[in-house]
N, C-alpha and C positions, 0 to 999 in steps of 0.2 A: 747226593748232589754237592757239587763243590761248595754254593753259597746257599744262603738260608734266606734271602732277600731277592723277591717276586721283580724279574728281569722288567723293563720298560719295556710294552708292548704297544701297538696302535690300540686297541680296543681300550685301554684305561682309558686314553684320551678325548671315548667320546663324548659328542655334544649331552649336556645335561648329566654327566656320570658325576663330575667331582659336585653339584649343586647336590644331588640326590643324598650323596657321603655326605657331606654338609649339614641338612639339614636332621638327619638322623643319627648324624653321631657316630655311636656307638655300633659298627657295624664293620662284619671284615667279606671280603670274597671267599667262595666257597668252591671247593668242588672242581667243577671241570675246567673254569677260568684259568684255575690254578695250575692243578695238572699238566693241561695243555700249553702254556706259554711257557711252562717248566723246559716241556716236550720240543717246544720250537717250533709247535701246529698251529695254526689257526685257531681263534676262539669262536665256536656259534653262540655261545649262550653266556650270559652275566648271570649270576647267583652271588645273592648276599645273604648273610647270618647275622640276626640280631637278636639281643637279650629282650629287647621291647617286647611285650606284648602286641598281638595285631592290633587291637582299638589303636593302642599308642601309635603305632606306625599310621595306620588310618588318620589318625589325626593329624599330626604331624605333617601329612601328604600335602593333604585340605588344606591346612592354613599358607603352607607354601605355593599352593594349586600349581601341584604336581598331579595330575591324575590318576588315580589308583582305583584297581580294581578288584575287589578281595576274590580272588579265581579261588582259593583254596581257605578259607577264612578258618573250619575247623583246624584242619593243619596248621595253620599260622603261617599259610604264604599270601601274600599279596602281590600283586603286579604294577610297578610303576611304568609307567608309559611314559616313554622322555620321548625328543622329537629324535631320536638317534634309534630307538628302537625299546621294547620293552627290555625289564629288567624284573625277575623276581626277588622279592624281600620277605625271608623265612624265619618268624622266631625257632628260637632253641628249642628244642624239644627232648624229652627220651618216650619210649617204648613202654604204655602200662599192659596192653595186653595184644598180640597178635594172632593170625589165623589162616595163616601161610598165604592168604591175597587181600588182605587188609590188617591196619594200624589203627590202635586208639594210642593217644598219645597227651601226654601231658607238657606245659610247658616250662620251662626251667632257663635257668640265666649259668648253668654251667657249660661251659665250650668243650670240655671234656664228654660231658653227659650225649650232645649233639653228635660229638664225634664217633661214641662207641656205639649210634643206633645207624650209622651210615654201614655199606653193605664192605666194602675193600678201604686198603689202605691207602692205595692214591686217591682213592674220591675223599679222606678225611683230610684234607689239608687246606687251610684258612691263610688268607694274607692279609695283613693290614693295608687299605686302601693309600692310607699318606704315605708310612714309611717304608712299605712293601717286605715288613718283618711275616716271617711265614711259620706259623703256628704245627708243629706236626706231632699230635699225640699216639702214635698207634706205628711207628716207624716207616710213613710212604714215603719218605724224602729217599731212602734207601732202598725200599721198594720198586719206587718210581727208578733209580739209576742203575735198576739190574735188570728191570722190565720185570718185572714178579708179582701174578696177580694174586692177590694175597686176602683172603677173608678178615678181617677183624676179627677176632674172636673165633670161637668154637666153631669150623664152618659148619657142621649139622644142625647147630642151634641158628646160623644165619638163615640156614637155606628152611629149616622150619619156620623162620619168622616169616619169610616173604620166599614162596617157591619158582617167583622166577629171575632168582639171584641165580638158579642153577644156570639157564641159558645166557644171563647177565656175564658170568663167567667165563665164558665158552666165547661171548662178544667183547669180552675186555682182553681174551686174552688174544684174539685174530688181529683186534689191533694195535695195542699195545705191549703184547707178552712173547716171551720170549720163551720157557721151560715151564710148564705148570706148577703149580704150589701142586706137594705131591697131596696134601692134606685136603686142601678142596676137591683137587680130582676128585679122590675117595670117595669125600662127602657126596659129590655130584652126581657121581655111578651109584652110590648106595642110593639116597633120595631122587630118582630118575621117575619114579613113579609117581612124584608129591604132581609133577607137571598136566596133571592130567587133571586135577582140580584146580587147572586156569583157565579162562576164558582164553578160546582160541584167538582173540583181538589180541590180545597179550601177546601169545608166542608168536603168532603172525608178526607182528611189529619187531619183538628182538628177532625173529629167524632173518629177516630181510635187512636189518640193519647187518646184522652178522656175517650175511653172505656180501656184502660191500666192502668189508674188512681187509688189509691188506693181507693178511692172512688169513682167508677164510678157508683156500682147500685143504691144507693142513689142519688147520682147526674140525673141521667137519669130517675128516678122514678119522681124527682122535675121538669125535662124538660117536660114528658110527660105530667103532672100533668098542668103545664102554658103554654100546647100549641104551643112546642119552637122547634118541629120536624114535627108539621101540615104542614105549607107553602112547603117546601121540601122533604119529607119522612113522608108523613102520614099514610103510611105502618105500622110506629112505634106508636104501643095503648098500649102498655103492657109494663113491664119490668119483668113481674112474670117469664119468661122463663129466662131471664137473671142472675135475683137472683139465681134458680138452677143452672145454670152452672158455676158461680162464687164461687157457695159454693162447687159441685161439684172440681174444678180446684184445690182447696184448698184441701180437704181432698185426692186429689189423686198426691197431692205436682206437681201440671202441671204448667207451667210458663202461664199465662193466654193470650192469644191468641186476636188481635184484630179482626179478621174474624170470628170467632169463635162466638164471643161475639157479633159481628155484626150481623150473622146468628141468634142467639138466640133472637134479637131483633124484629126481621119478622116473619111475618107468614109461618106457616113451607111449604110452597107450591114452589119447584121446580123452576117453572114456572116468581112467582112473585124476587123470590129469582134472577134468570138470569138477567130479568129485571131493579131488584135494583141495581144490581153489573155492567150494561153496564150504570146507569144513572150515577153512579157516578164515573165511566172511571177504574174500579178495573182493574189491569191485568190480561191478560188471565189465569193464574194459581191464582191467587183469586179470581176472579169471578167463576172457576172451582169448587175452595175449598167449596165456599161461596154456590152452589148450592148441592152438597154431603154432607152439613153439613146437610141438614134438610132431609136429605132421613132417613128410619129406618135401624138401624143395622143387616146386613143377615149372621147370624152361625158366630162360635166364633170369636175371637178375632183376636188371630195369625194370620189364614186365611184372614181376613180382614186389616189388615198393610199388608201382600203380597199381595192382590189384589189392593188395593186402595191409598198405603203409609201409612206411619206413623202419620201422619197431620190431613187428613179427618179420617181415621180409629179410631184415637182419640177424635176428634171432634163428631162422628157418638155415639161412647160410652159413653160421657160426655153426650150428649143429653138425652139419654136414661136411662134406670133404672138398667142397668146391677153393678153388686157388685165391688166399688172401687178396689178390689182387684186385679180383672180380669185386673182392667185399669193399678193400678201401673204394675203388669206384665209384661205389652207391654211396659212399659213406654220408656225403654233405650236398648230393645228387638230390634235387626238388622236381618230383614227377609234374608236369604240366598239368593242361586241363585239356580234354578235347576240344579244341578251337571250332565247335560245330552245335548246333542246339537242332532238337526237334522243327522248331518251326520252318530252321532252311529246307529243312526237308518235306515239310507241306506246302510251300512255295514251289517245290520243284513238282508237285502233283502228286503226294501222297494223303490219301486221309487221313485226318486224325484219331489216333487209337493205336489198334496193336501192332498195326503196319508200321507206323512209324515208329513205336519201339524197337520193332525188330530192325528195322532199315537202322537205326540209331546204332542197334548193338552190333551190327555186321560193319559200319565203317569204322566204331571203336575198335573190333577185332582185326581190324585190317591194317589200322594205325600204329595200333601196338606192335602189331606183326611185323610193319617195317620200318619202328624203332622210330615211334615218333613222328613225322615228320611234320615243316610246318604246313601252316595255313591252305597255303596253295596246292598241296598235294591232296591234303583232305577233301578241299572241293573238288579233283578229279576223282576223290574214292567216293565222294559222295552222287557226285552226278553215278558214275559206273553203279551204285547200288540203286541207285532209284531207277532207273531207266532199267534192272534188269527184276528190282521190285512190279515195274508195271506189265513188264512184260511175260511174269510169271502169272501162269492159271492162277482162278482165285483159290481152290482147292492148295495150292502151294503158299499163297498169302497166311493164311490162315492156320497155321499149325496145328496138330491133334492136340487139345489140353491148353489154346489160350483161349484168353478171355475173351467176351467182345467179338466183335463184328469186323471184317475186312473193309 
């Protein structure tokens, strides 16, 4: 980087930021702050690094009533809650002993010490909050202006501290990397198997960040490629369905979708798709989505966001070969409601029960069929239903297999 001094960005200047610097002192930014305004992105998150001990900072909060919340109290983070938004505040620490998905740790007042137990070397770089002087022990400032995701240290020894630095890598470098460090690679393909002693919460969370990346089908085509989805999800052979639906997402201006893209990764089978989505603890409406994403799309479009939502209805078309057109259409398309309830239809001399569900579902299906229409129409599709409801046998009212009584 040309300068060594952290650009002026909107986020420094939020409400309660320079009070919080203030009262603690001794404290610089950390991390992705840093990185990111380096980068000319957006900041989501404040991170700060301090030599204090947590009680100190604790204290410190209190007497200024700052609110704080010790969210991480063994680690030595604490969470200050400004009215601009949370901010974490992290003593110093190093690394006494790990266990490739956990840290004990000690804490310490060296900035160097801090630095060498962070996982790359763009994430090791600190700025001084006043004078925006930028602290970089481990070469990311050079790092950072090649795009070069780079371990710290020994990467087998990083990726056995904490085993999901492996896919950490894999999502640093889709979106910020440009040529992999050949060294981590290695590491990565060699220890691919460490990933299997993490909690599927874990890889679920990096995989879906990952596949957001601007880079992800490149990225994932290199994974596949070194074997780095076998151990865990060997579902995952292909990225060819993924590059369509990325190019896809693009040319129909779709914000790209991690279930979506997750779906496209598997095989298109139902079945295995449920399976994948319960191994890796998706919630009940993603593992849903994640299963309709690989069915085929049935009759047009419209119809299909009223039946299905707007999500999968989307995802269902993106899969498919149907004309980008069709898709942007839908894109910001708000399916109505049927302007019709049960009860008009027991007013018009239907009993209540399964007659009138059915009557209900035939002038739904009639609505759809011709694409809507308003108010007025439905009342003509609705008297036509009821009037040809009464005049069917009760034998035809009553279907083989419903409930209830005609």
């Amino acid at each position: 980087m040309d300068s060594l001094t952290l650009p002026h960005a909107e986020w420094r200047h939020r409400e309660g930021l320079d009070r919080l610097v203030e009262v603690l002192g001794d404290v610089r930014f950390v991390g992705g702050s840093v990185r990111d305004t380096l980068l000319g992105i957006p900041v989501a998150d404040i991170d700060l690094a301090t030599p204090l001990p947590p009680e100190r900072v604790l204290e410190l909060l209190k007497a200024a009533e700052i609110r704080a919340v010790p969210t991480g109290l063994a680690h030595g983070t604490i969470t200050a809650v400004l009215t601009s938004g949370p901010v974490e505040v992290t003593t110093l620490r190093r690394d006494v002993s790990t266990d490739g998905r956990h840290a004990t740790v000690a804490f310490t007042d060296d900035w160097c010490e801090d630095a060498a137990r962070r996982d790359f070397t763009m994430n090791a770089l600190y700025a001084d909050p006043l004078s925006g002087e930028i602290f970089d022990y481990f070469g990311g400032l050079t790092d950072l202006e090649a795009r070069h995701v780079r371990f710290i240290g020994d990467p087998l020894q990083r990726i056995a501290e904490d085993h999901l630095r492996i896919l950490r890598f894999f999502r640093f470098l889709a979106r910020f990397g440009d040529q992999p460090d050949a060294a981590g690679l290695d590491a990565c393909t060699a220890r691919a198997k460490d990933l299997m002693a993490l909690s599927r919460e874990r890889i679920r969370d990096e995989l879906l960040k990952l596949l957001l990346a601007k880079d992800a089908v490149r990225v994932v085509q290199l994974m596949i490629a070194r074997g780095i989805f076998g151990p865990v999800l060997p579902e995952i052979a292909s990225a060819e369905l993924l590059t369509h639906v990325a190019h896809r997402e693009a040319e129909a201006e779709l914000t790209p979708s991690p279930i979506r893209r997750l779906a496209a990764l598997l095989p298109q089978d139902a079945h295995i798709a449920d399976q994948i989505g319960a191994r890796l603890k998706l919630s009940n409406a993603e593992r849903k989505r994640l299963v309709a994403a690989v069915a085929k799309p049935d009759g047009p479009a419209k119809p299909l966001v009223y039946r299905l939502g707007a999500d999968t209805a989307l995802d269902q078309l993106i899969f498919s070969n149907r004309e980008i057109a069709e898709i942007a259409e839908i894109r910001t398309w708000q399916a109505p409601r049927l302007p019709l309830t049960g009860g008009a239809l027991v007013t018009r001399g239907l009993a209540k029960g399964p007659d009138v569900a059915r009557a209900l579902r035939t002038v739904e299906d009639r609505w759809i069929a011709e694409g809507f229409p308003d108010s007025d129409r439905v009342e003509q599709i609705a008297d036509d239903v009821v009037a040809q409801a009464l005049r069917a046998p009760s034998s035809e009212k009553a279907a083989p297999g419903s409930s209830g009584r005609a």
